[in-house]
N, CA, C and O atoms as a printed pandas DataFrame, in Angstrom:
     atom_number atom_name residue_name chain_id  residue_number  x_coord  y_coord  z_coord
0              1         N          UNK        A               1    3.307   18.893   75.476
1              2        CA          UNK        A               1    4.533   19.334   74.895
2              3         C          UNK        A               1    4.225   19.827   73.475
3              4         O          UNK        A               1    3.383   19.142   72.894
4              5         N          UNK        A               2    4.735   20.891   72.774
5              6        CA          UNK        A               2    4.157   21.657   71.901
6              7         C          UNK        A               2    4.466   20.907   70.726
7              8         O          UNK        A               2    3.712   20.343   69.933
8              9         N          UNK        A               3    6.019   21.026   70.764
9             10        CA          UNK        A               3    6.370   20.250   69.668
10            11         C          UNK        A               3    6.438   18.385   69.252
11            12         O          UNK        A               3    6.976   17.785   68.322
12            13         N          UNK        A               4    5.597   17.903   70.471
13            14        CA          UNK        A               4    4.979   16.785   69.912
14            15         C          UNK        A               4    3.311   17.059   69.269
15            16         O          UNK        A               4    2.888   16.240   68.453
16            17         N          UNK        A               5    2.507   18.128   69.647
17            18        CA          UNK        A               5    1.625   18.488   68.648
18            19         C          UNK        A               5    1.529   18.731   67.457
19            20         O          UNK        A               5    0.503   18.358   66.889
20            21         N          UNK        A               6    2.503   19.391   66.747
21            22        CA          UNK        A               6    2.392   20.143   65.535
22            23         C          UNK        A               6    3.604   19.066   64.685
23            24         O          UNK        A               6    4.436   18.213   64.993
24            25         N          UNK        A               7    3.121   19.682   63.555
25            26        CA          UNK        A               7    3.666   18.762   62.268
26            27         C          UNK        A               7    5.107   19.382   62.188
27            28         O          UNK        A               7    5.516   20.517   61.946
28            29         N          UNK        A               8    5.318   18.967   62.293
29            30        CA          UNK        A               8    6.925   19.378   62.315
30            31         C          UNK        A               8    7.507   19.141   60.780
31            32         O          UNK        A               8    7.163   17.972   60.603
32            33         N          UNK        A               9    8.038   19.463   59.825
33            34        CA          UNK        A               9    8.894   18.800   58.551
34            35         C          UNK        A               9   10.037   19.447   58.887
35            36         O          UNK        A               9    9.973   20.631   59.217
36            37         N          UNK        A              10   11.531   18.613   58.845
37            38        CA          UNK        A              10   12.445   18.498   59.203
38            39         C          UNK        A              10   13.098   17.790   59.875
39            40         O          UNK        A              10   12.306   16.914   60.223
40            41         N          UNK        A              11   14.588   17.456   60.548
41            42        CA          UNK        A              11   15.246   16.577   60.875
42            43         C          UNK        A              11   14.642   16.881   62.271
43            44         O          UNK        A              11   15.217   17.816   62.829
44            45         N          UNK        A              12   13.335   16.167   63.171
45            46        CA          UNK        A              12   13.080   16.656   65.064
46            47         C          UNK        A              12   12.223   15.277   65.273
47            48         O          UNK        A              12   11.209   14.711   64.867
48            49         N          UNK        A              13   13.296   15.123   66.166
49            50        CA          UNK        A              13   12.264   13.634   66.876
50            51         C          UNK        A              13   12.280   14.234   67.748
51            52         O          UNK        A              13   12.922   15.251   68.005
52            53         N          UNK        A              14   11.040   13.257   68.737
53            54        CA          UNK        A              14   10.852   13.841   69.838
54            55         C          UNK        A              14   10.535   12.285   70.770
55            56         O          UNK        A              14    9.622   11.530   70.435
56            57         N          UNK        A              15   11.389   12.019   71.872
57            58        CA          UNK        A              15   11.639   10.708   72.690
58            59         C          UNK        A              15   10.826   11.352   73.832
59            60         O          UNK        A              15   11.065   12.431   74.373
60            61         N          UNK        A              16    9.697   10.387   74.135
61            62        CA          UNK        A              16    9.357   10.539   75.526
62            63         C          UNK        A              16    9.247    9.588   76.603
63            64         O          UNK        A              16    9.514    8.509   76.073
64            65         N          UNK        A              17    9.061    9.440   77.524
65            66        CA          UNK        A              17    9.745    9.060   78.691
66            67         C          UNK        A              17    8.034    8.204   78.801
67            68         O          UNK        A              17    7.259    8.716   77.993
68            69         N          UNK        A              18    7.543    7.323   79.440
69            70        CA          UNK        A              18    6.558    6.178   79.975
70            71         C          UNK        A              18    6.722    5.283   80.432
71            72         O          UNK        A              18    7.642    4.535   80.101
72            73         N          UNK        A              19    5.889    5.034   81.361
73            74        CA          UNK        A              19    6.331    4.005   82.712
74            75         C          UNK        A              19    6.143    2.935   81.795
75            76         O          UNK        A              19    5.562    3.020   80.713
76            77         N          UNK        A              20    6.784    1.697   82.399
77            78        CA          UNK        A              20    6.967    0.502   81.817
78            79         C          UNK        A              20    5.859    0.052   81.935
79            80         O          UNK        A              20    5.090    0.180   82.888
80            81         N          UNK        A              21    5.653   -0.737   80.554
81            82        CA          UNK        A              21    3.934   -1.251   80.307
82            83         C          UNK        A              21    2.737   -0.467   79.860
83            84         O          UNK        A              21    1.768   -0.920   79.250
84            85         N          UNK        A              22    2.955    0.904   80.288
85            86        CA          UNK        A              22    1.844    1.752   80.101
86            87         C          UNK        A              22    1.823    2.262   78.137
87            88         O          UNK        A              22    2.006    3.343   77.576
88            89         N          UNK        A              23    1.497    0.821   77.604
89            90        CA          UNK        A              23    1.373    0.919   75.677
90            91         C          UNK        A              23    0.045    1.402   75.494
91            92         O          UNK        A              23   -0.393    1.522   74.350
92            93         N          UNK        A              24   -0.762    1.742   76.653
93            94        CA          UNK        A              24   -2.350    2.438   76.074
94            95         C          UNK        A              24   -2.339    3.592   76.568
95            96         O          UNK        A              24   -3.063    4.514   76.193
96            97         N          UNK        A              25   -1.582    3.638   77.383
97            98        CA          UNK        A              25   -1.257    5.229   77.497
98            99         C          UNK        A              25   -0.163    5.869   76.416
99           100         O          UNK        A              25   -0.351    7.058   76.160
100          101         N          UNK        A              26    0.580    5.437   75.977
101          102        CA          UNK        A              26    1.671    5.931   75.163
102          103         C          UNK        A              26    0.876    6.217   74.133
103          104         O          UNK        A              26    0.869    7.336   73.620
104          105         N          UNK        A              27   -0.113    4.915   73.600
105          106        CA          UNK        A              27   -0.868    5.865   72.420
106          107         C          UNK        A              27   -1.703    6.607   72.656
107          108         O          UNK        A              27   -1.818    7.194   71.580
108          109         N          UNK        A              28   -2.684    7.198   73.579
109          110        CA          UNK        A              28   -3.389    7.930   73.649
110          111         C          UNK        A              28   -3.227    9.137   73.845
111          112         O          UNK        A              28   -4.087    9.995   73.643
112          113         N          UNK        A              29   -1.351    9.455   74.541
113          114        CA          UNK        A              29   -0.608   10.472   73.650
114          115         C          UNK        A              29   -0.512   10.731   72.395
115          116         O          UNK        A              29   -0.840   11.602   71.589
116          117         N          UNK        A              30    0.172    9.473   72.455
117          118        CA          UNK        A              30    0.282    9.905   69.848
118          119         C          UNK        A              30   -0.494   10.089   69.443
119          120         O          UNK        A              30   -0.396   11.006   68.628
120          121         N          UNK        A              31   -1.817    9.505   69.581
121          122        CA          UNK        A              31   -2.814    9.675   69.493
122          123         C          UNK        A              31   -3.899   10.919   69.442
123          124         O          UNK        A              31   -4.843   11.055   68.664
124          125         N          UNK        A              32   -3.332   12.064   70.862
125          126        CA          UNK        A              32   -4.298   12.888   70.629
126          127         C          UNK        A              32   -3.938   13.925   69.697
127          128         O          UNK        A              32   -4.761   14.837   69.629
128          129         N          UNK        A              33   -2.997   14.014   69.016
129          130        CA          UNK        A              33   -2.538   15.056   68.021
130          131         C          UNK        A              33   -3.466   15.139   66.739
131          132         O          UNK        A              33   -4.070   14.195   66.230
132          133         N          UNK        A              34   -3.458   16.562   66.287
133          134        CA          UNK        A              34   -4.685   16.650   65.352
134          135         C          UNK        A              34   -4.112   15.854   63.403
135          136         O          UNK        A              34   -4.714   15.658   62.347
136          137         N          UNK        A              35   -2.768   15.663   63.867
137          138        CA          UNK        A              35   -2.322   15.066   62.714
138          139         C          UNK        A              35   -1.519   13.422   62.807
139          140         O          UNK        A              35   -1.310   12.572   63.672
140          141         N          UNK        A              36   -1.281   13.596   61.519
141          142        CA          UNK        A              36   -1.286   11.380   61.552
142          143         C          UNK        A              36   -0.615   11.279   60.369
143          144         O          UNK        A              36   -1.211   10.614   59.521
144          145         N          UNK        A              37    0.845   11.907   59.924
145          146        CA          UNK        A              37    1.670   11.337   58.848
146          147         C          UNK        A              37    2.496   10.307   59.601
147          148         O          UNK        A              37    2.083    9.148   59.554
148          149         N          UNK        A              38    3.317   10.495   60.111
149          150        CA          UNK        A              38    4.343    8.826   60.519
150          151         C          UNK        A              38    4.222    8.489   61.765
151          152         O          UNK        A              38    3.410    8.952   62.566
152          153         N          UNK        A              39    4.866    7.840   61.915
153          154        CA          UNK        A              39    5.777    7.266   63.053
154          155         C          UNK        A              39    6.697    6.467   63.478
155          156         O          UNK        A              39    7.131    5.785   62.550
156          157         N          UNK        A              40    7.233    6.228   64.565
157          158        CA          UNK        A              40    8.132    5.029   64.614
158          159         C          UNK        A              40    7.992    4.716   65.861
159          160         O          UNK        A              40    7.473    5.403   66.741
160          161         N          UNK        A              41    8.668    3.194   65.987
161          162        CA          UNK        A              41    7.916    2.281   66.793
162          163         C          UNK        A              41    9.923    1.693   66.998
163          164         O          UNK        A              41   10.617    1.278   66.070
164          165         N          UNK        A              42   10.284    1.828   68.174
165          166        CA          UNK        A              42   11.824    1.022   68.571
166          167         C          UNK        A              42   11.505    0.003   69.813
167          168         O          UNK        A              42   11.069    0.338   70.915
168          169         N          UNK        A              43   11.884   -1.561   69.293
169          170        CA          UNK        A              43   11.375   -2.149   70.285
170          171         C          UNK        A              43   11.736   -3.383   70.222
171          172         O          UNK        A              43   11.304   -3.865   69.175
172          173         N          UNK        A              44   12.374   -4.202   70.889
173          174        CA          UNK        A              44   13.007   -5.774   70.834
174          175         C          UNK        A              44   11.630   -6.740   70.070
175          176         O          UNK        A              44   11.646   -7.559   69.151
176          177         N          UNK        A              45   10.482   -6.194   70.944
177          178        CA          UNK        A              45    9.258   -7.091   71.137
178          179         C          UNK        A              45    8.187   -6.811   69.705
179          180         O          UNK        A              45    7.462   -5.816   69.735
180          181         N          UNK        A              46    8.155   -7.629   68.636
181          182        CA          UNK        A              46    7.623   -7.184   67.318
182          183         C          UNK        A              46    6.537   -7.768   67.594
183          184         O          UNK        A              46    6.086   -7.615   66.459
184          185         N          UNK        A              47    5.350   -8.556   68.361
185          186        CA          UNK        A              47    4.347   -8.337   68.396
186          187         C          UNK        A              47    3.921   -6.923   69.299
187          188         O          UNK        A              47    3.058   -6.194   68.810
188          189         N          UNK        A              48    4.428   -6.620   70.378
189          190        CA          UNK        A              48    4.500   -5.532   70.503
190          191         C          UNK        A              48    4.404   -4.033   69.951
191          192         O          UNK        A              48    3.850   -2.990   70.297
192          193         N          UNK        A              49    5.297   -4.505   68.829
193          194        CA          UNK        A              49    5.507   -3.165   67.552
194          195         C          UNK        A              49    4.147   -3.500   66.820
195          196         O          UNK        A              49    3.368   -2.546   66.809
196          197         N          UNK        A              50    3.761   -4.487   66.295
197          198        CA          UNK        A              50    2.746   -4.397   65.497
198          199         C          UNK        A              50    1.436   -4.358   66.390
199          200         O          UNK        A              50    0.476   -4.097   65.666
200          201         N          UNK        A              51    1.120   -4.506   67.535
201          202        CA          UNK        A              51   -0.140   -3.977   68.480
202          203         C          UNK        A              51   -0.096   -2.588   68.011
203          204         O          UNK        A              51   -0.921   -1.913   67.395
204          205         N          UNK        A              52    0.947   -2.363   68.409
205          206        CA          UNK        A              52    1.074   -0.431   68.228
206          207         C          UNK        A              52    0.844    0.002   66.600
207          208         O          UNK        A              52    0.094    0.934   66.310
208          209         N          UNK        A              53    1.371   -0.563   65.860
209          210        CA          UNK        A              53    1.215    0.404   64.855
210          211         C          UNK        A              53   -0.450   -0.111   64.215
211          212         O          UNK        A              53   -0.829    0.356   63.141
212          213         N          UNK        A              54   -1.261   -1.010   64.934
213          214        CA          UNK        A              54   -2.536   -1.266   64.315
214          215         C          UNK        A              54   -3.393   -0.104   65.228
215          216         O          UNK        A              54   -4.302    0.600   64.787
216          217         N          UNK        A              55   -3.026   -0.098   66.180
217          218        CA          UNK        A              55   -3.575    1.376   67.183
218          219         C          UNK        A              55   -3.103    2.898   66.949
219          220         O          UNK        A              55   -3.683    3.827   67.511
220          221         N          UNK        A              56   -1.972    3.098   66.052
221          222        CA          UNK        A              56   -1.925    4.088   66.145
222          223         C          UNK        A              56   -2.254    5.231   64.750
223          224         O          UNK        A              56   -1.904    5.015   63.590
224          225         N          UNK        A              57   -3.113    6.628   65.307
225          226        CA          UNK        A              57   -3.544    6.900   63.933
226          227         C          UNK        A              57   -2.489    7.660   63.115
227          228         O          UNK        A              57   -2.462    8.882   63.262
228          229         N          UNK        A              58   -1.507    7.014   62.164
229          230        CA          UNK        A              58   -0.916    7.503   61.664
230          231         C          UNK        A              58   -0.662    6.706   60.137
231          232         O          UNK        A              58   -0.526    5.485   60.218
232          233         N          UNK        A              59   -0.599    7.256   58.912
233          234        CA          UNK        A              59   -0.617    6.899   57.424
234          235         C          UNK        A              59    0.558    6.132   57.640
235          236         O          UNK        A              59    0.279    5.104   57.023
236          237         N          UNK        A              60    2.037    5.915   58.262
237          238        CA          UNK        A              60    3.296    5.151   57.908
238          239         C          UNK        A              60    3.375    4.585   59.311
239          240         O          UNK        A              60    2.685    5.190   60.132
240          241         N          UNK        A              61    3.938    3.751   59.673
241          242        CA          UNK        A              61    4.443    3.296   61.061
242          243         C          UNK        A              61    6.042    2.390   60.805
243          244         O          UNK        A              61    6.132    1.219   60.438
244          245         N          UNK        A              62    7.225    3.361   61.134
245          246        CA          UNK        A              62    8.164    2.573   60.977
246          247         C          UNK        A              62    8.670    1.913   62.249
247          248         O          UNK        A              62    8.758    2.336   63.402
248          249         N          UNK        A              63    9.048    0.464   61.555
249          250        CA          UNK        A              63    9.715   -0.470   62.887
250          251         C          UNK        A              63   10.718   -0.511   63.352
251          252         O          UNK        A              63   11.329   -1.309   62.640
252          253         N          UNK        A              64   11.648   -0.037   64.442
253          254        CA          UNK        A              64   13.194   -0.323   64.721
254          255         C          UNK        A              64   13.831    0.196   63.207
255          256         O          UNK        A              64   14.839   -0.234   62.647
256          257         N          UNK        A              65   12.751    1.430   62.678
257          258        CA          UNK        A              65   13.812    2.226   61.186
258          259         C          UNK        A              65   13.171    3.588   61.213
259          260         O          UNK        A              65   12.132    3.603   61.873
260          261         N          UNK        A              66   13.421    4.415   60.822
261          262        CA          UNK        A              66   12.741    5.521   60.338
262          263         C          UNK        A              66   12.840    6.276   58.719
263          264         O          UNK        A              66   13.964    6.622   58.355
264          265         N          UNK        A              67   11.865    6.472   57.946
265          266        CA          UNK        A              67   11.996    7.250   56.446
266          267         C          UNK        A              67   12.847    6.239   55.465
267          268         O          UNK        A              67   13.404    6.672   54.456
268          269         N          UNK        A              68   12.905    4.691   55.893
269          270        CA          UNK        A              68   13.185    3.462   54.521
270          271         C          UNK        A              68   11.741    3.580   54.288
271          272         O          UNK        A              68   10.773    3.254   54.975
272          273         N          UNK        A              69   11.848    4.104   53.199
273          274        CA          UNK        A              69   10.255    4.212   52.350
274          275         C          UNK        A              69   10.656    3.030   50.849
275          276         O          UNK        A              69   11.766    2.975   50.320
276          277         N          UNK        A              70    9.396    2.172   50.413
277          278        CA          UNK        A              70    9.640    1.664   49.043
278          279         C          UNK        A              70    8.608    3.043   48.504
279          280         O          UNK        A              70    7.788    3.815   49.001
280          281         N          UNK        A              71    9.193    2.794   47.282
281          282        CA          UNK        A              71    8.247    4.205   46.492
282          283         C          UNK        A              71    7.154    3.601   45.686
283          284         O          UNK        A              71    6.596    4.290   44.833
284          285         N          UNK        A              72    6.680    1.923   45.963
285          286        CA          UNK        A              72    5.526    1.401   45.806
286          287         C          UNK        A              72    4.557    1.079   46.555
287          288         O          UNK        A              72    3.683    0.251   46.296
288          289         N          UNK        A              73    4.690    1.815   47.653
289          290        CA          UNK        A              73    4.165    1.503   48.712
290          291         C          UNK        A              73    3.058    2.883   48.733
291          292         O          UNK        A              73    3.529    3.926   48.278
292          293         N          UNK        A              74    2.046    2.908   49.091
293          294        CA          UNK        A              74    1.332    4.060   49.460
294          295         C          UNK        A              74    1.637    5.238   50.534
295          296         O          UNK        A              74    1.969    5.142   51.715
296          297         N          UNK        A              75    1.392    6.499   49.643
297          298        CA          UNK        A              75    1.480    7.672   51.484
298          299         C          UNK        A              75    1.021    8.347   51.367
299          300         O          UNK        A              75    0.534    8.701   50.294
300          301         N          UNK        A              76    0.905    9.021   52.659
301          302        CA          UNK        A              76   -0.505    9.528   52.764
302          303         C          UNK        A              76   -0.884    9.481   54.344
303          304         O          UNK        A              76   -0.925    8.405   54.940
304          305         N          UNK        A              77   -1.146   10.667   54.954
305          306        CA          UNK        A              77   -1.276   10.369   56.496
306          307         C          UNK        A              77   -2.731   10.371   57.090
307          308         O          UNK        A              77   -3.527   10.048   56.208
308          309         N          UNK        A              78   -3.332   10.624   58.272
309          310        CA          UNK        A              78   -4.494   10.592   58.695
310          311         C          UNK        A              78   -4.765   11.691   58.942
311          312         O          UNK        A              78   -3.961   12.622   58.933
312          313         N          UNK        A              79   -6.118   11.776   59.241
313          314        CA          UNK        A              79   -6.444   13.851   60.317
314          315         C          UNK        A              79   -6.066   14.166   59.171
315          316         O          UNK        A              79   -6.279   13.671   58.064
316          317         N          UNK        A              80   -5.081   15.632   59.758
317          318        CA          UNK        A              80   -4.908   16.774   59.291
318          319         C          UNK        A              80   -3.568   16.924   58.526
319          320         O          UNK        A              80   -3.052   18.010   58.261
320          321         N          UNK        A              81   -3.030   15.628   58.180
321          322        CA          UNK        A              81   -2.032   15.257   57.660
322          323         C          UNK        A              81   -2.334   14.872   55.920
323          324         O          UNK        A              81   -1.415   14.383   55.262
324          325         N          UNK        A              82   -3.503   15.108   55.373
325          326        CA          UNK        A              82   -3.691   14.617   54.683
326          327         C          UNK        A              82   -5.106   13.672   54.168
327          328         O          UNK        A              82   -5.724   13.027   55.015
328          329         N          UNK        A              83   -5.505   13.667   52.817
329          330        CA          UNK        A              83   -6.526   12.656   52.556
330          331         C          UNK        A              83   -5.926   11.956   51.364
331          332         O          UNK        A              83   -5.291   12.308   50.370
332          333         N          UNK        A              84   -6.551   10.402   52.046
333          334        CA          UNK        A              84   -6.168    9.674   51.103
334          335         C          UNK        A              84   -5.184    9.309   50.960
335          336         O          UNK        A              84   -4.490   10.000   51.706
336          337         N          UNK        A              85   -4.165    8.161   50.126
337          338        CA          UNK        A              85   -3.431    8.126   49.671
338          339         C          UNK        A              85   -2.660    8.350   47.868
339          340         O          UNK        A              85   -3.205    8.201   46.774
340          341         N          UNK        A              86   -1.765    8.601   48.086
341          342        CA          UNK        A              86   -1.416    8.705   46.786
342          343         C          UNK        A              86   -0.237    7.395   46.946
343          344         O          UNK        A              86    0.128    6.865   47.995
344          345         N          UNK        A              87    0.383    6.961   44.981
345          346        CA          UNK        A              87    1.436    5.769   45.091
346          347         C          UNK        A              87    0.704    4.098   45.561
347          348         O          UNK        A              87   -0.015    3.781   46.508
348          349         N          UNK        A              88    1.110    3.534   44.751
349          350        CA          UNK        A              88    1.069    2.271   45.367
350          351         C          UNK        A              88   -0.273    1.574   44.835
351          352         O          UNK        A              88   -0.941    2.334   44.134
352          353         N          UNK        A              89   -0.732    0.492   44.986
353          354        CA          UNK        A              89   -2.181   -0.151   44.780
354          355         C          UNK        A              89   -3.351   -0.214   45.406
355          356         O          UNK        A              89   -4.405   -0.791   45.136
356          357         N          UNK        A              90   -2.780    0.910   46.855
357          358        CA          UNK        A              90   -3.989    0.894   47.296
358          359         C          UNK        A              90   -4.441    2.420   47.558
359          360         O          UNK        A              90   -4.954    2.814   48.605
360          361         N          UNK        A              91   -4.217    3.051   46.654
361          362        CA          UNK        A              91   -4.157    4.303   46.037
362          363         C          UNK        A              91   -6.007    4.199   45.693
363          364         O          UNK        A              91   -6.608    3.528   44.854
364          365         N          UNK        A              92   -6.560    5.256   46.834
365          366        CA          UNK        A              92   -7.859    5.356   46.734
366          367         C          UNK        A              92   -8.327    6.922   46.603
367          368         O          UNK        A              92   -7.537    7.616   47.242
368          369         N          UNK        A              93   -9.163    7.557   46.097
369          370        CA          UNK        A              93   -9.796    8.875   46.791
370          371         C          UNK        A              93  -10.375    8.658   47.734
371          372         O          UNK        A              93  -10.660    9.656   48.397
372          373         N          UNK        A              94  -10.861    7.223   48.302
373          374        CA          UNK        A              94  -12.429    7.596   49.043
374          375         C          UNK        A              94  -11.447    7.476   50.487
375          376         O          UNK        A              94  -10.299    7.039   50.559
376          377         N          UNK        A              95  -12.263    7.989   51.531
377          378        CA          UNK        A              95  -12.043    8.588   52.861
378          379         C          UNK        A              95  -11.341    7.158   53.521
379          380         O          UNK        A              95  -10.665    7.315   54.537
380          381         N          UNK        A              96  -11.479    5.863   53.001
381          382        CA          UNK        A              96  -10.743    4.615   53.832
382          383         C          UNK        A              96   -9.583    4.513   54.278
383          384         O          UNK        A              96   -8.990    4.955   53.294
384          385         N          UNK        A              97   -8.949    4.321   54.857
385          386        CA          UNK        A              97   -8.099    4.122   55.739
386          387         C          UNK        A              97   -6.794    3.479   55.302
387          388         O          UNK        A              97   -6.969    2.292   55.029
388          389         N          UNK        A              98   -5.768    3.815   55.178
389          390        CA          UNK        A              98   -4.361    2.619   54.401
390          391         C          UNK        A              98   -3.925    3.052   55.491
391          392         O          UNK        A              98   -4.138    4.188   55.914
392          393         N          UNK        A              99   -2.966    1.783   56.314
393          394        CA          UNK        A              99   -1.564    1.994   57.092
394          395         C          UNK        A              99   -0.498    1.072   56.263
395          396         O          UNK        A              99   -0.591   -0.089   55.864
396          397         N          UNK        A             100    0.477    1.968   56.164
397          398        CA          UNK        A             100    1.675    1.821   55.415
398          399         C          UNK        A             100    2.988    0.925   56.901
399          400         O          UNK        A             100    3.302    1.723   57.785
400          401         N          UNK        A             101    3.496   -0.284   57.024
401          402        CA          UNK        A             101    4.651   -0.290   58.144
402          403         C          UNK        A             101    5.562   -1.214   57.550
403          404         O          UNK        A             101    5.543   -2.344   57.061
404          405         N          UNK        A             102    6.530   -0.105   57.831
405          406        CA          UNK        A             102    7.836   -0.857   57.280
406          407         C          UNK        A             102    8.377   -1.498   58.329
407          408         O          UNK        A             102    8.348   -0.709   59.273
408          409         N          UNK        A             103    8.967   -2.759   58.731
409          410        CA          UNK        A             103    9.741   -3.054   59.609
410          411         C          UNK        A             103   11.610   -3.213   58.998
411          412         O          UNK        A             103   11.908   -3.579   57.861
412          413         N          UNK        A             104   12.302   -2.954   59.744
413          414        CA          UNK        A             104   13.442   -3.421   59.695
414          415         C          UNK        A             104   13.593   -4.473   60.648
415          416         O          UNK        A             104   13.194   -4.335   61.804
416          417         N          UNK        A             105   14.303   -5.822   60.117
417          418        CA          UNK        A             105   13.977   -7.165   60.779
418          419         C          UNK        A             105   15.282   -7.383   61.343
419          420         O          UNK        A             105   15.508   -8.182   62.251
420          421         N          UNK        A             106   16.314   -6.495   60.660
421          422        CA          UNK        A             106   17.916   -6.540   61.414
422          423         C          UNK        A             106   18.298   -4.655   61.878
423          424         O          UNK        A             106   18.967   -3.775   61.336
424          425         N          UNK        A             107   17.700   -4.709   62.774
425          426        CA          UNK        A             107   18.121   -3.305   63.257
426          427         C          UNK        A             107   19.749   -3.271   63.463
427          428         O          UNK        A             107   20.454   -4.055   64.099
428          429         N          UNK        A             108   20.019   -2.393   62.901
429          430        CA          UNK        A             108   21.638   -2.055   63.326
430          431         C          UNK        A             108   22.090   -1.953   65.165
431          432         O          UNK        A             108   23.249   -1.710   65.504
């Protein structure tokens, strides 16, 4: 699907459909995209949510929220989304790795 490839900036989610259980297949969708700024993760099951957002390559991973950013927090995506992070304390140049995940603990 095209427009789950490309970086999209603007108001476009994109919901896709996976058989129940299949969480290593779901990421190896998100996964194969050449870029890695966010994501989000909707899901009763929060060990669940956090399996996923330690697997998936993306700089933010939001929980049951999307774009509650703290502005002390680091950003900065993976791939082609970006190097490095900027903001926050773990504000590096070198090529290492930050994942940023916000959870919301009372989803509306």
């Amino acid at each position: 699907m095209y427009i789950a490839q490309e970086e999209s900036f603007g108001p476009v989610m994109v919901i896709s459909k996976f058989k129940n259980g299949d969480v290593d297949g779901v990421l190896r969708r998100a996964n194969t995209t050449e870029y890695g700024l966010a994501s989000g993760v909707f899901t009763k099951d929060i060990s669940k949510a956090l399996y996923i957002s330690e697997k998936l390559e993306a700089g933010t991973v939001f929980i049951n929220t999307y774009n509650k950013t703290d502005v002390a927090a680091p950003f900065g995506g993976f791939k082609q989304s970006g190097f490095g992070k900027d903001l926050g304390k773990l504000f590096s140049p070198s090529p290492i790795s930050h994942l940023t995940v916000h959870i919301d603990e009372n989803p509306a």
